[in-house]
Structure formats: C-alpha cells, structure tokens
C-alpha positions as CSV (number, residue, x, y, z in Angstrom):
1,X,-73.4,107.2,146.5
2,X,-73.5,103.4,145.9
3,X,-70.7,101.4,147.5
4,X,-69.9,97.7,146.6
5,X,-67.5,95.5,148.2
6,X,-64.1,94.8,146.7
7,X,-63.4,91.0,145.8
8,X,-60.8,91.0,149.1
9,X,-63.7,92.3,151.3
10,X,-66.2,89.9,149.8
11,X,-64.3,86.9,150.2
12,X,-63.2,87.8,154.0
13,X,-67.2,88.7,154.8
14,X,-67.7,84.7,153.6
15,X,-65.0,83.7,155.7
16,X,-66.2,84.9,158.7
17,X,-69.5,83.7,158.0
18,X,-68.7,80.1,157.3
19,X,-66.1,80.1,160.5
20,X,-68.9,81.5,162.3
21,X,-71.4,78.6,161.1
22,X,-68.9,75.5,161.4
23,X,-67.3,76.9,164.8
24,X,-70.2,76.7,167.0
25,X,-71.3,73.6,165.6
26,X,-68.2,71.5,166.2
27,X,-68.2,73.1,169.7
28,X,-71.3,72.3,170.2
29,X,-70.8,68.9,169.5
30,X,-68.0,68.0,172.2
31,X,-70.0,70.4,174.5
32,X,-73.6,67.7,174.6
33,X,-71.2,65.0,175.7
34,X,-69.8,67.1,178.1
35,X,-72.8,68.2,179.9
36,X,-75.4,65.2,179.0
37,X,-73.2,63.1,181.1
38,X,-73.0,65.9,183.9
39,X,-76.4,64.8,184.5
40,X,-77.4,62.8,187.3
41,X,-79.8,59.8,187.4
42,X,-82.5,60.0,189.9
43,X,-85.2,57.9,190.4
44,X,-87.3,57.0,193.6
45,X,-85.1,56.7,196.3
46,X,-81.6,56.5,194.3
47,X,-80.1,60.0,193.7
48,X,-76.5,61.5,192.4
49,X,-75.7,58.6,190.4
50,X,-73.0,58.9,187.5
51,X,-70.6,56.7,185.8
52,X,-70.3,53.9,185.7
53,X,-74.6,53.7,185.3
54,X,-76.3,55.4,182.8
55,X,-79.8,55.3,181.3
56,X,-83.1,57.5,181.5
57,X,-81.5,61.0,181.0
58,X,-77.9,59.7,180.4
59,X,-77.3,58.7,176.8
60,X,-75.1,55.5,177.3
61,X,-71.9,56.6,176.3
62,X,-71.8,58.9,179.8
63,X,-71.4,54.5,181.5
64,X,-70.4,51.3,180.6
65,X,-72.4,48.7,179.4
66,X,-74.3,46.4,181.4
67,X,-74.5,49.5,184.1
68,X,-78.2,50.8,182.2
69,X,-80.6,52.4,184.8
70,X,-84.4,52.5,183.9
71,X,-86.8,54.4,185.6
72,X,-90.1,52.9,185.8
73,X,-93.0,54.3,187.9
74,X,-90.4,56.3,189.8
75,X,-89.0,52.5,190.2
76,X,-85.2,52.4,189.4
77,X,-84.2,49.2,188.0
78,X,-81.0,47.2,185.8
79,X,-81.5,44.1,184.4
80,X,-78.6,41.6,184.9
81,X,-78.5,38.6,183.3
82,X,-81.8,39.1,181.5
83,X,-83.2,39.1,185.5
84,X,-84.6,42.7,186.5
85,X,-83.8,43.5,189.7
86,X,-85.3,46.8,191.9
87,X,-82.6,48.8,192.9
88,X,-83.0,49.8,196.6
89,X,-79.0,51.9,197.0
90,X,-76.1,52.5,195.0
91,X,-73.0,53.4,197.0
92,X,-70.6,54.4,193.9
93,X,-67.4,55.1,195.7
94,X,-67.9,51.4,197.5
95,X,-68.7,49.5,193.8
96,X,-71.8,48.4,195.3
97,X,-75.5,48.1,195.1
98,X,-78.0,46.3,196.2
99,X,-81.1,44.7,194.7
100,X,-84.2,43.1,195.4
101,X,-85.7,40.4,192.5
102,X,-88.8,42.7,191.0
103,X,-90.8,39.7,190.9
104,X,-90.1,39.0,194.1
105,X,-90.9,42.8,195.4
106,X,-93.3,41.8,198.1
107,X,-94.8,38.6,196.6
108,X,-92.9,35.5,197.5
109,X,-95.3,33.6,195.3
110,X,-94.2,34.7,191.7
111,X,-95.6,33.5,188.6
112,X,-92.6,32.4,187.2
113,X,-90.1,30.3,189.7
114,X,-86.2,30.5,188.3
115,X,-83.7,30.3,190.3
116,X,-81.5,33.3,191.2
117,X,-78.6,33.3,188.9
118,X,-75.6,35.8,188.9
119,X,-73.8,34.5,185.5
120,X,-72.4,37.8,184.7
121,X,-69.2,39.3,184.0
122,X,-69.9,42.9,185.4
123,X,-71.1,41.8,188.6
124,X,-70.1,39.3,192.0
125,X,-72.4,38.8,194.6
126,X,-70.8,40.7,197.9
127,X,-69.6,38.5,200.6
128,X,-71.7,38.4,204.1
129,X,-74.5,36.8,202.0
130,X,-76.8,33.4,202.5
131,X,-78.7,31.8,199.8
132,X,-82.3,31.0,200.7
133,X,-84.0,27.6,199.1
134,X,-87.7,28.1,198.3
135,X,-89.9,24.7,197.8
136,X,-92.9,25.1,196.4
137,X,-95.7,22.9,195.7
138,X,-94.3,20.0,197.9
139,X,-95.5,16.7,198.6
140,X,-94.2,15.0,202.0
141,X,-94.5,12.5,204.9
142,X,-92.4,14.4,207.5
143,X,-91.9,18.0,208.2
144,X,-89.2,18.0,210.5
145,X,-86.7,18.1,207.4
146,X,-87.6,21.6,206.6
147,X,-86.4,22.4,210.1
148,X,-88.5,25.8,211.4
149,X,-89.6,26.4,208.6
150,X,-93.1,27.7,208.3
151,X,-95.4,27.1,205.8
152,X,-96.9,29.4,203.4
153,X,-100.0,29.1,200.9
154,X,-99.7,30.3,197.2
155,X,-101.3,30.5,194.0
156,X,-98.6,30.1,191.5
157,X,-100.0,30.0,188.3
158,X,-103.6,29.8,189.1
159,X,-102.8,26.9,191.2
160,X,-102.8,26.6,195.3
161,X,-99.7,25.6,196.5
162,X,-97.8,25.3,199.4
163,X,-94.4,26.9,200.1
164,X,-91.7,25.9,202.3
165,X,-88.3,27.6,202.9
166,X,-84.8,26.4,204.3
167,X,-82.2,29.2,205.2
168,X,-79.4,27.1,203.4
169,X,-78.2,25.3,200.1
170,X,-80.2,21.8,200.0
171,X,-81.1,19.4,198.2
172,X,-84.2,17.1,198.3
173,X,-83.0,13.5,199.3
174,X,-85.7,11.2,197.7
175,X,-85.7,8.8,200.8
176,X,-86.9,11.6,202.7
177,X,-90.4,10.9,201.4
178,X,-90.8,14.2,199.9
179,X,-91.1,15.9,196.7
180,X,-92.1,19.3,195.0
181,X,-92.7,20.8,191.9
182,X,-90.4,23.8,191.9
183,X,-87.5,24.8,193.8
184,X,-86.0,28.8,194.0
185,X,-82.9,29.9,195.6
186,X,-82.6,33.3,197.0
187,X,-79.6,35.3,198.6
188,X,-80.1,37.5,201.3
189,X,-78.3,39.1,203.9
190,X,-76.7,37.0,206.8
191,X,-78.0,38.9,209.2
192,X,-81.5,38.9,207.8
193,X,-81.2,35.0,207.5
194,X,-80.5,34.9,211.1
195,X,-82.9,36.4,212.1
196,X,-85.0,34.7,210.1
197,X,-83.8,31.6,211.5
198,X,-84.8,33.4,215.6
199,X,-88.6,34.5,213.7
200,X,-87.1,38.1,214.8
201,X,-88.7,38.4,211.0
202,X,-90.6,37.2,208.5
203,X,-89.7,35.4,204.6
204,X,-91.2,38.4,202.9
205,X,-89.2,41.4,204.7
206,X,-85.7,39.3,204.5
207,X,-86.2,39.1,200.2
208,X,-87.3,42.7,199.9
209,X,-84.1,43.4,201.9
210,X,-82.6,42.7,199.2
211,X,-78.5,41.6,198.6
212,X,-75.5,43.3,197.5
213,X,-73.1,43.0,194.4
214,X,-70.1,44.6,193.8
215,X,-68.2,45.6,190.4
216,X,-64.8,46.4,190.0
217,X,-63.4,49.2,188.9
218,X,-60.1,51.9,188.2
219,X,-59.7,54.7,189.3
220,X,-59.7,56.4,186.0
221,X,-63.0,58.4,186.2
222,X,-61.7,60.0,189.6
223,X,-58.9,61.3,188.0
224,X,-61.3,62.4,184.9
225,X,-63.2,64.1,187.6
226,X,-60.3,66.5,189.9
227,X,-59.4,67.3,186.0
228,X,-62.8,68.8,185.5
229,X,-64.4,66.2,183.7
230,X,-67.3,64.0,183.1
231,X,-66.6,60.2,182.7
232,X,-68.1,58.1,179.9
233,X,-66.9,55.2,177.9
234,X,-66.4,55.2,173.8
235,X,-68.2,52.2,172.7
236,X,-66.5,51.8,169.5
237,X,-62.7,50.9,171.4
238,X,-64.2,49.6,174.4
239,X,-62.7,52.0,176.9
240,X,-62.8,54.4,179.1
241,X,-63.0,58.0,178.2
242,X,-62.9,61.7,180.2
243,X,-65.6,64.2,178.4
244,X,-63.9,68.1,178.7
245,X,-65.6,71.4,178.1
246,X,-63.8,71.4,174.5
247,X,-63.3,67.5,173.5
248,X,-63.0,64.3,175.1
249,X,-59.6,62.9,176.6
250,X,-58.0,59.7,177.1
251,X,-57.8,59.7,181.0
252,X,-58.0,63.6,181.9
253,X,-59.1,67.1,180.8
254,X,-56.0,68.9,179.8
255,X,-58.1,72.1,179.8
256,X,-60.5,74.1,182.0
257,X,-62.8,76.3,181.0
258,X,-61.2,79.9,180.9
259,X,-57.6,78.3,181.6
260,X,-55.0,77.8,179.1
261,X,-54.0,73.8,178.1
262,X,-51.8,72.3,180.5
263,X,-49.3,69.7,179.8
264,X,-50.8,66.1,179.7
C-alpha cells in the first residue's frame, strides 16, 4: 500500500523544517556573543580579565575601545597613545593598571628616546606618582647639578653615550655649562623614586616597576553581571551593552536561562 502525504501534511512537514533551520541559527547567533565574551583574557601573569579589555580570545565587542589586550610571547600588552606598554596587573574592580614602557623593559638605553606622554582620553596617570628626567648623551662642566645622580654608559643607536638621571621635572639651564642630545621623562612610583633617591635601588628596577593609570567607569556592567550577563559594548551607538543567553539588553538580562522574563 503506497501512502502519500496530503497537501495540509506536506506543507506543515516544510514548516517544521524551515522553523527548525532558522531557529537555531538566530539562537545561535545571540548565543556566540553571549559566551565569546564569557571568556577571560589570560596572558603571562594577568588572569580573569573581562570588560572593559578585550583582545586575543575576546572579539572586541565583549570591551570598549582603546581597552585591546594583546598577547605576545605570553607578554600582555595595550598600546596607548600609539606607546606599547607591558602590562604587569590589572585590578578591574579599582579601574586600574599598571604598566611598564616595553622599550624600556629592562633596557634603560632604548633605541628610540620619546618622552612618556599620556595624551589620551581613556586613561589618567594615578596620583602617588613622580616623573623621572633621563639625559642622555650630555656634555658638561659640573656634575653637582645632576645631584646623586649616577652615571650610566649606553649605546643608543650604535653610539656610546652617557646617561644621567634626576628624580624630578627639570630643565637644562644653559648657564649651567651643560648640554645633551636627548632628554626622556619617566613616571614611576613615589616610593620607588625615593628610594631611588636613598640608592635603596637602582634606575633599572624603579622603570620596570612600572606606574599606574586609572579609567573611569559606571557601574553598568555590574549590574549586567548579578542579571546573568556578560558586558560588551555595541560599536555602532557607542554604548554600553549586557549580552543574555537569548539576546543582548540595554543595561540588564531580563531573562535567565530556564526562568521565565521578568519585568525590566
């Protein structure tokens, strides 16, 4: 006996076939969001880090720009200003970080000699900090200017030259007989630059101590988070956005996995 489906059967078989082809899909869809930015960055010694950073395993709509994390011979490192900068801890819940110059990572005689600068609009420099003035290549009739500072030897750019430090802001007065070719400033910590100051340390260890900025930010992705969660940021509006298991929200999930919608 040969049976063939009625038009009404036919047409509900296709139905549930095409819901079961576009279902999963658009599901799916929300659900890489979701769970990409569930991911953590790791990398060296920085661990657990989410929103507002991204980068390496995170797609960059799980942070905000200007937060983008690399990972480079299990080096972490973000770029600020067009400056790369090691990262040596992130402490998320603080809005802080702190960095070391990569071309300064133990080498005080880099190749190129710019100064330090922090022109950005994502992140301040963190107060308890002291800027360190490096002269190099100088030229002088009296030492006593540099204070106790000691004197280094460096080949910048196939070149011997000397290198001199002072543990504050200064600028070379001409009458003091002295000139040099380049001159880097360098925050570190305060504490590091006074013990600098005592030769408790040396120049090297207080750079690769790094400093510490700070960002700002609201308290939206916490919220995102008790809701269940994952924070990320929609590039196209510029502003903040809370991935969920079935779409992304505004500020927070209004549904759990296995729960009914609750009111926003």
């Amino acid at each position: 006996m040969h049976f063939s489906p009625s038009p009404s059967s036919l047409h509900f078989i296709l139905t549930i076939i095409l819901i079961s082809m576009i279902t999963p899909t658009f599901l799916c869809a929300n659900e890489v969001r979701y769970e990409n930015c569930g991911e953590n960055f790791s990398c060296g010694g920085i661990s657990s880090i989410k929103y507002p950073f991204w980068g390496a395993n995170r797609a960059d709509y799980c942070g905000k720009p200007g937060f983008e994390l690399e990972c480079h011979d299990n080096v972490p490192l973000i770029t600020v200003t067009s400056e790369k900068y090691r990262v040596l801890a992130i402490a998320s819940q603080l809005h802080n970080l702190i960095v070391v110059r990569d071309d300064f990572w133990n080498n005080i005689c880099p190749a190129r000699l710019v100064n330090t600068s922090l022109e950005s609009t994502v992140f301040s420099y963190a107060f308890g900090l002291r800027n360190l003035t490096l002269f190099y290549g100088c030229t002088y009739n009296s030492v006593p200017i540099l204070g106790n500072s000691s004197k280094y030897d460096c080949g910048v750019n196939s070149t011997n030259s000397n290198l001199f430090y002072v543990t504050t802001n200064i600028t070379i007065d001409p009458r003091w007989g002295m000139s040099c070719n380049d001159t880097v400033i360098v925050p570190v910590f305060e504490g590091s630059a006074r013990a600098l100051e005592d030769n408790f340390t040396n120049l090297g260890t207080v750079i690769d101590g790094g400093f510490e900025l700070q960002w700002n930010e609201s308290d939206q992705c916490s919220k995102c988070v008790e809701s269940g969660g994952e924070c990320g940021y929609n590039r196209t509006e510029n502003q903040f956005t809370c991935f969920c298991h079935d779409q992304p929200y505004s500020n927070a999930c209004l549904t759990r996995p296995g729960h009914e919608a609750r009111n926003p």
